[in-house]
Wavefront OBJ file of the C-alpha trace (Angstrom):
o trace
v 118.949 88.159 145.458
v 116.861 87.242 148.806
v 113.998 85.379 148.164
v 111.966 87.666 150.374
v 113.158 90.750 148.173
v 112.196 88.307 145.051
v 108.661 87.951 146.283
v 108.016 91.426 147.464
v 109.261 92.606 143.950
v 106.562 89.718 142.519
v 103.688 90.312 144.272
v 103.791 94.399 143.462
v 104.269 93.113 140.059
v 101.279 90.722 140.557
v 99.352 93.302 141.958
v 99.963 96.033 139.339
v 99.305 93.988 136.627
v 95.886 92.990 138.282
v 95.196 96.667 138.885
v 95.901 97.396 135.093
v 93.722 94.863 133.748
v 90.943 95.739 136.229
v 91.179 99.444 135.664
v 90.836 99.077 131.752
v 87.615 96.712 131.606
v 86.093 99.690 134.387
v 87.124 102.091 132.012
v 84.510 102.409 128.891
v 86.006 101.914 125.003
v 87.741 104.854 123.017
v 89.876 105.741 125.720
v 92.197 108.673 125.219
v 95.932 109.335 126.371
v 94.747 110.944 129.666
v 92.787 107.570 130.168
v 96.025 105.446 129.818
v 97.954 107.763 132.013
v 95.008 107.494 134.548
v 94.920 103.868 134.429
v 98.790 104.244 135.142
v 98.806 106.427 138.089
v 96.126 104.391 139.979
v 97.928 101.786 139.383
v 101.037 102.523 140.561
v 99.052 104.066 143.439
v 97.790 100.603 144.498
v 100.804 98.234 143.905
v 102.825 100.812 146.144
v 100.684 100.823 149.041
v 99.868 97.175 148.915
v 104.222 97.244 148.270
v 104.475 99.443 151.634
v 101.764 97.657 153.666
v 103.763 94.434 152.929
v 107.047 96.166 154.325
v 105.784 97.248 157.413
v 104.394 94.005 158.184
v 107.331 92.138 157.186
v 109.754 93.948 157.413
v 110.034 94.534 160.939
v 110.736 90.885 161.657
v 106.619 90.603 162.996
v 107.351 93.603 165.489
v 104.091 96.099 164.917
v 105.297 98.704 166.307
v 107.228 100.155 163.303
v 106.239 103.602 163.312
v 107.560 104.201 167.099
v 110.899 104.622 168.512
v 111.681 102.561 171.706
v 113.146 104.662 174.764
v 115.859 103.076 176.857
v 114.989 102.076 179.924
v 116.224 103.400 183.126
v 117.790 106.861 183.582
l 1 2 3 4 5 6 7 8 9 10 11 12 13 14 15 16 17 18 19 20 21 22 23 24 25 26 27 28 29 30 31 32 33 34 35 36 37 38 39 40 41 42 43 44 45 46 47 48 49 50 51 52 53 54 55 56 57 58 59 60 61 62 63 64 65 66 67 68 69 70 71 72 73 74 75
């Protein structure tokens, strides 16, 4: 496995875990199943987009211009 895979796959990991154990000490006592699944979704939620906002920045090889197609020169 690359190790940049290995520590894109960690930190999302990292982060959802964190996310998890935030969301249940917001979240008051005698929670019910739709609490859990809350908790779950948001969670998710944020360890994606932090996931994705790693990609783009990495991914590119440090270019920032991910989102845009370059034109060939000349014509």
């Amino acid at each position: 496995m690359d190790k940049r895979i290995a520590t894109l796959a960690g930190a999302a990991l990292a982060v959802f875990g964190a996310s998890v154990i935030i969301l249940l000490k917001l979240l008051p006592d005698r929670r019910t199943e739709a609490d859990y699944l809350i908790i779950g979704s948001v969670a998710t939620l944020i360890a994606l987009a932090v996931l994705f906002a790693m990609l783009t920045l990495t991914g590119s090889g440090g270019k920032r211009d991910v989102f845009f197609k370059r034109r060939p020169k000349g014509g």
